[in-house]
DRENBA-295645 format. One record per residue: residue in three letters; x, z, y of N, C-alpha, C in turn. Coordinates in steps of 0.02 Angstrom, whole numbers, plus 50000, padded with zeros to 5 digits. Example, Ala and Ser with C-alpha at 12.3 -4.5 7.8 and 13.67 -1.06 7.14 Angstrom:
// residues 2
ALA506605039049716506155039049775506605039049835;SER506425035449888506845035749947506455039450002;
This chain:
// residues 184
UNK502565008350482503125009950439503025006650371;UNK503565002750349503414999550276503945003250244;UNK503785003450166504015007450116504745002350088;UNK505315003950102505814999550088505644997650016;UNK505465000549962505434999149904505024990549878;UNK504524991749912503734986649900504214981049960;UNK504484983850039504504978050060505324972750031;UNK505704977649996505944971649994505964967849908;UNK505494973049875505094968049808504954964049824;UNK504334963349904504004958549898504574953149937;UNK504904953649983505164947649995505564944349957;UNK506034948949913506214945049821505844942249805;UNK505284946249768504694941749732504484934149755;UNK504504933349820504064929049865504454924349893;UNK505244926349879505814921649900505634920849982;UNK505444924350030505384924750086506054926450129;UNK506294925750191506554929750235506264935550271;UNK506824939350305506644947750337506304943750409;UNK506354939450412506104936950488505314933850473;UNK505264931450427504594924750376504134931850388;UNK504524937750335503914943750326504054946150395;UNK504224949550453504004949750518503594946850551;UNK503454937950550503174935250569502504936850549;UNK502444936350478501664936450448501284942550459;UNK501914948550458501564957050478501394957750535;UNK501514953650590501664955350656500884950550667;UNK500944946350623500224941250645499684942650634;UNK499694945950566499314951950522498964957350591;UNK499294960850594499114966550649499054965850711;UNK498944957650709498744955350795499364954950830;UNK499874958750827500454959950877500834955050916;UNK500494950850946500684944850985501464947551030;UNK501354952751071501704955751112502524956751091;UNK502564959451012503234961750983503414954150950;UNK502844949450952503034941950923503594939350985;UNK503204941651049503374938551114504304939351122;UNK504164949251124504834952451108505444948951071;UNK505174949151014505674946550965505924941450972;UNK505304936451000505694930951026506074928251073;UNK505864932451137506374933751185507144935651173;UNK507184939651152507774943951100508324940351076;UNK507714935351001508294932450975508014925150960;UNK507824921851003507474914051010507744909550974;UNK507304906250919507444900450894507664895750934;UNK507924890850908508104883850967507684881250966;UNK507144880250923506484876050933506054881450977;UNK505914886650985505534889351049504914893150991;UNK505254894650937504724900550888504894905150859;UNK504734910350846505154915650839505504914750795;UNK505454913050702505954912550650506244903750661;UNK505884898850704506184892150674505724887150655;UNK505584882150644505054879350625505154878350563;UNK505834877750536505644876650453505494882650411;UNK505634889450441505674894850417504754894650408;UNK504324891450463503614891650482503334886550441;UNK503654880650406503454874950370503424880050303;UNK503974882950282503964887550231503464891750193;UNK503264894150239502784901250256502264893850228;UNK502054890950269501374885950255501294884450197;UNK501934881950168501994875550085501764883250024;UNK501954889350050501994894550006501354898650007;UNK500874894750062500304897650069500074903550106;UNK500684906850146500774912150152500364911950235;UNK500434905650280500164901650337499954898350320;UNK499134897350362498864892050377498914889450428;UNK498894880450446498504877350495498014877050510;UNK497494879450572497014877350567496754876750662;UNK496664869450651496454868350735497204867150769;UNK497584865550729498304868050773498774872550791;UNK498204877050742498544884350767498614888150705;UNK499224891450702499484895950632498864901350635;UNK498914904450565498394911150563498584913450503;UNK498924919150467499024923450418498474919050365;UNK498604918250314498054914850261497914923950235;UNK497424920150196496784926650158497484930050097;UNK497934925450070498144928250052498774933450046;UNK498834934850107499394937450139498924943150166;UNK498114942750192497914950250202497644951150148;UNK497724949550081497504952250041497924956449996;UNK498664956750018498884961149994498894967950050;UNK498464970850096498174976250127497484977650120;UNK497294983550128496774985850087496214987750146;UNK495654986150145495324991050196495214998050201;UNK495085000450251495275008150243494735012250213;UNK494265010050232493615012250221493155010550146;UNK493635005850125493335003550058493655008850012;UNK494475009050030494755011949982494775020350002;UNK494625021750058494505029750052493645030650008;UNK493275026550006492625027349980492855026949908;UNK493315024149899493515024049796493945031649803;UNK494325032249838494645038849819494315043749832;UNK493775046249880493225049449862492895047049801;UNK492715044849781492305040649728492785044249649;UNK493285044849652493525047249588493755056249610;UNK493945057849671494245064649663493785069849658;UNK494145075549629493585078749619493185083449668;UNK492555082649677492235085449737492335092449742;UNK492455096549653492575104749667492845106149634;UNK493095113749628493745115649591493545122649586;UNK493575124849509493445132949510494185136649508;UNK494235144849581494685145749572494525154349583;UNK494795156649530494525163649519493715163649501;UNK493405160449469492595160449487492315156849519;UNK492675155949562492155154849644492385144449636;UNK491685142049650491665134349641491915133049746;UNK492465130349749492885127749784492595120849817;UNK492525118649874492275110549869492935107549919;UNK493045103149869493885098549885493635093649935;UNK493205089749915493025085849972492825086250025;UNK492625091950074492125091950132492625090150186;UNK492855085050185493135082450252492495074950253;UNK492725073350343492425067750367492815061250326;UNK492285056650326492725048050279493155045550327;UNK492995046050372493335040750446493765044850445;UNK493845052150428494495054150469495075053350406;UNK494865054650338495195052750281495525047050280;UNK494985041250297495435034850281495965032850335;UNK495765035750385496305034550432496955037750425;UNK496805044450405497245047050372497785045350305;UNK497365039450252497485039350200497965031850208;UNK497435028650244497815019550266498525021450317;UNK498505025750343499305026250390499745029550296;UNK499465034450277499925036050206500325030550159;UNK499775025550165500055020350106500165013550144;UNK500015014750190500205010850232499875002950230;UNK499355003650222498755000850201498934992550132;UNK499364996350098499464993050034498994993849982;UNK498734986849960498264989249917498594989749836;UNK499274987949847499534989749767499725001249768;UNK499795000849832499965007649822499185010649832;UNK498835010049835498045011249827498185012349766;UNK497855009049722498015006949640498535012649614;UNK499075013049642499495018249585499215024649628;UNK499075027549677498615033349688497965034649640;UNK497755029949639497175030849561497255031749534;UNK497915026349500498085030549417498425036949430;UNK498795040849478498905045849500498435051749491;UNK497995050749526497405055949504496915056249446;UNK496995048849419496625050749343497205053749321;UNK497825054449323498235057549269498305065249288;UNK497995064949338498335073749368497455075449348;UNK497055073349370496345076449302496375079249261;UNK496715072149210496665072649154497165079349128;UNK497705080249172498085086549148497815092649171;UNK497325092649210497175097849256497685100949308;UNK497685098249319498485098449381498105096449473;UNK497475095549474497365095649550496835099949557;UNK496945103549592496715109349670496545110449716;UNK496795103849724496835105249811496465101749855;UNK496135101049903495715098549934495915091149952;UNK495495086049965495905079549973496185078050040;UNK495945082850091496585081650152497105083250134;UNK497175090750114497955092350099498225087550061;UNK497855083350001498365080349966498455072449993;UNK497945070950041498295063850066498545066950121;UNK498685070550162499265075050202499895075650187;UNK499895078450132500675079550090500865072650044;UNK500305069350046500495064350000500615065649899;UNK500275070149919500385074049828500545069049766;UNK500215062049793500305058549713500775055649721;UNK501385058649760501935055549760502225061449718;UNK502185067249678502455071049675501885070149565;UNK501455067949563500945068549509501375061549491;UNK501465056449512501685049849504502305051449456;UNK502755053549478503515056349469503355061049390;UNK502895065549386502525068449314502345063949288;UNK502025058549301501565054549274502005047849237;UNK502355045749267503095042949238503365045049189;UNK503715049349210504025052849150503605053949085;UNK503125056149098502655058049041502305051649021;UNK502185047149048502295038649016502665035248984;UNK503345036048994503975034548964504225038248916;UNK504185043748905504055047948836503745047548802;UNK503005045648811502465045748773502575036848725;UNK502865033748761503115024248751503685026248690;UNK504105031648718504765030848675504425036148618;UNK504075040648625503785044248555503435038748506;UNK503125035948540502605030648498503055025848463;UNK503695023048488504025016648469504785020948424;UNK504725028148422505115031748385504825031648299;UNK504125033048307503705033148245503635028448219;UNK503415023548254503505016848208504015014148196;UNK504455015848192505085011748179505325019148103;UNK504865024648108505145030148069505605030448015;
């Protein structure tokens, strides 16, 4: 599942087509089979799924490589996905391991890593820009004292989608207080 927001930034941003980014996600995740599909479906006249210039495209933009003859997702096209295991080891790495509630010291973290990140990479859908705003997410919900809750429940519910939305607002106020004063 991709996040309509990011995917169609990025194909703006990138001046791409909805078929260019299929191709590269679909190549990305191995998915030869739904390449096969698609092309069956709705077949180029040259015999590839988007076209060959749509595929010259993708190459000049770096987005494909040649190599041996054969296309392959370039480094920089999986580098906008994150590994799962790197980035559940940073979000362990900053959340907080305990939480006092009534007295009693709470421990937020005692879940398994493997089962987190698997958990966490289907959440964000293994974007490493939405990695990144989950961080600043939880340093800001720290810093207010605003998290509780154990880190399954909150990559479960997705919580820093809900701290993000606080965290905004209270960014954009804090921009327009600051640029209110100096202008006093």
């Amino acid at each position: 599942m991709i996040l309509e927001d990011r995917y169609v930034d990025f194909i703006c941003e990138h001046k791409i087509t909805q078929g260019q980014f299929l191709l590269l996600y679909l190549a990305y995740k191995k998915r030869m089979d739904l390449i096969h599909k698609y092309k069956q479906t709705f077949p180029a006249d040259d015999g590839t799924m988007i076209g060959k210039r749509w595929i010259t495209d993708l190459i000049e933009k770096g987005w494909l490589e040649k190599i041996d003859d054969n296309l392959q997702v370039s480094t920089r096209f999986k580098e906008i996905f994150c590994d799962k295991i790197t980035v559940a080891e940073e979000l362990f790495a900053i959340y907080p391991s305990t939480t006092e509630i009534n007295g009693t010291i709470v421990p937020l973290t005692a879940v398994d890593l493997i089962y987190i990140a698997n958990l966490y990479d289907e959440a964000i859908m293994g974007s490493i820009t939405e990695h990144e705003e989950v961080l600043k997410d939880i340093k800001f919900s720290i810093e207010k004292n605003m998290l509780n809750l154990s880190i399954l429940k909150f990559v479960q519910s997705k919580y820093w989608l809900a701290m993000r939305k606080i965290r905004k607002v209270t960014t954009d106020n804090t921009h327009i207080s600051k640029q209110s004063q100096s202008f006093g």
